[in-house]
N, C-alpha and C positions, 0 to 999 in steps of 0.2 A: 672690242666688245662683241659677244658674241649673242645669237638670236636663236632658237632652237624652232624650229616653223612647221604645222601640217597643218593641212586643210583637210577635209571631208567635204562630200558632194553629193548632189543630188541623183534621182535616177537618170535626167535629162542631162546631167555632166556641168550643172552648176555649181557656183564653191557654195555651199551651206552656213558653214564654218572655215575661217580661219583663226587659227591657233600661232599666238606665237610666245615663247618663254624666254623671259630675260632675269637675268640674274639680280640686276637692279629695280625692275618693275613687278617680278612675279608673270603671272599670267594677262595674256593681252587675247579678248576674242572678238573679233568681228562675225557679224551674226545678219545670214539674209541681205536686208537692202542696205545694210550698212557696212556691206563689203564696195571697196572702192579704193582707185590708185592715191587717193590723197589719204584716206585713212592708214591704208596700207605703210604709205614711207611715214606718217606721222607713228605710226606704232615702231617703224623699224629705224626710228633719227636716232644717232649715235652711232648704230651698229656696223659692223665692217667684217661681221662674216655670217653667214646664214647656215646652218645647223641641220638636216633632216634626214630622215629615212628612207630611199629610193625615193626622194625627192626631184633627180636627176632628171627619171623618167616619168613620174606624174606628175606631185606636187609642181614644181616649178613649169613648167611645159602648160598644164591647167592655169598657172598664174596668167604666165604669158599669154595664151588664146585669150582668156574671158575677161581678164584686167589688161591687159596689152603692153602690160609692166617688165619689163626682160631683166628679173634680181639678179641672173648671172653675169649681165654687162655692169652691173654698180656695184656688185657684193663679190667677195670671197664667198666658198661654198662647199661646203664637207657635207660628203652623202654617208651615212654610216654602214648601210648599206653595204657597199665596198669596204670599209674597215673590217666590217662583222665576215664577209666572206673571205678576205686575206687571214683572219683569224681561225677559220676553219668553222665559221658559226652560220647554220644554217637556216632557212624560214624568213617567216616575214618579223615583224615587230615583235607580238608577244609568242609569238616563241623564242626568240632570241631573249626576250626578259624572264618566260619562264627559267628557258634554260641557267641565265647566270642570277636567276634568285631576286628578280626586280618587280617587287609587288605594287599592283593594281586595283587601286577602287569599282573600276568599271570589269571585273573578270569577267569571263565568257561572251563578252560584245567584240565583234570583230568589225572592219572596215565596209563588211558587205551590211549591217544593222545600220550602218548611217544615213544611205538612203530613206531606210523607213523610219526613222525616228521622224526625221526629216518630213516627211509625207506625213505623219500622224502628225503634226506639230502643225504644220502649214494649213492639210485641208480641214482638221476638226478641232484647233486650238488647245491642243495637247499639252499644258505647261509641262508635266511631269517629261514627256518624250522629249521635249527639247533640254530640258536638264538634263538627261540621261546622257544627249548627246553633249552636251557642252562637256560633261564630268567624261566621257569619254576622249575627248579630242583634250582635254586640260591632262589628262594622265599620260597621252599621246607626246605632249611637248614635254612635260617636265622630266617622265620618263626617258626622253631624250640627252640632256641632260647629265642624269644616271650615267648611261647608256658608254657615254663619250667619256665622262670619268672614269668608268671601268676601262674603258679599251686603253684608256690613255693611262693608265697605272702603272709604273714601272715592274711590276710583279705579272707573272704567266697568270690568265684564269684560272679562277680554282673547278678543281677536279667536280667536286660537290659542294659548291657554291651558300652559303649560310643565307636567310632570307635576309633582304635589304630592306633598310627604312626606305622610305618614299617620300622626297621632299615635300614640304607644304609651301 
């Protein structure tokens, strides 16, 4: 069973959000003070492989410092990251979903908006900003997901890619 997982962070390098997508559960978010190593394995009990995006080098590495959780010594772990550059696919996330046609709720928000959503949310009780970011980091994992189905397609990428549904 597999877990598709990104976090977003504060400007101080706290997790904000964690995000994780499972096929049987849907979307899993842990949110502020209720990020923690017991919620964390309770959202990932079943799972035996962890799923993410240059994960390798943040996400997980962030896990480990600030939760002291090390998902690499108990999980299996595919960074796509690596898949998407053996493929020839270049960029961070949503480029690599523009490119093969993986559409997004949250368009034009990139990793560096997460901080401040974060910040409007926290210091002037911003409902609307921390939705933004939640519907951000939820498009993040599912888009994931996608992501790993296409790569794992027994067909070459297409040339000019058709738009994709977007799991719900």
């Amino acid at each position: 069973m597999r877990a598709y997982l990104d976090i977003e962070t504060t400007y101080s390098g706290t997790i904000s959000v964690l995000g994780i997508y499972r096929h049987d559960y849907g979307s899993i978010q842990l949110v502020g003070g209720g990020i923690c190593d017991l919620a964390l394995y309770d959202a990932l009990s079943g799972i035996t492989t962890i799923v993410t995006f240059n994960g390798s080098s943040f996400d997980l590495p962030v896990i480990r410092r600030r939760l002291h959780v090390d998902l690499l010594a108990e999980f299996a772990h595919r960074d796509l990251l690596r898949d998407c550059r053996r493929r020839g696919l270049r960029g961070g996330l949503k480029v690599v979903e523009e490119t093969l046609g993986i559409a997004r709720a949250s368009t034009g928000l990139s990793g560096r908006d997460a901080p401040q959503l974060w910040e409007r949310y926290e210091q002037y009780g911003d409902q609307a900003a921390l939705q933004i970011l939640l519907d951000y980091n939820r498009d993040d994992i599912v888009n994931l997901a996608l992501l790993e189905a296409i790569l794992d397609a027994d067909h070459p990428l297409p040339a000019n890619p058709a738009r994709l549904v977007k799991l719900q």
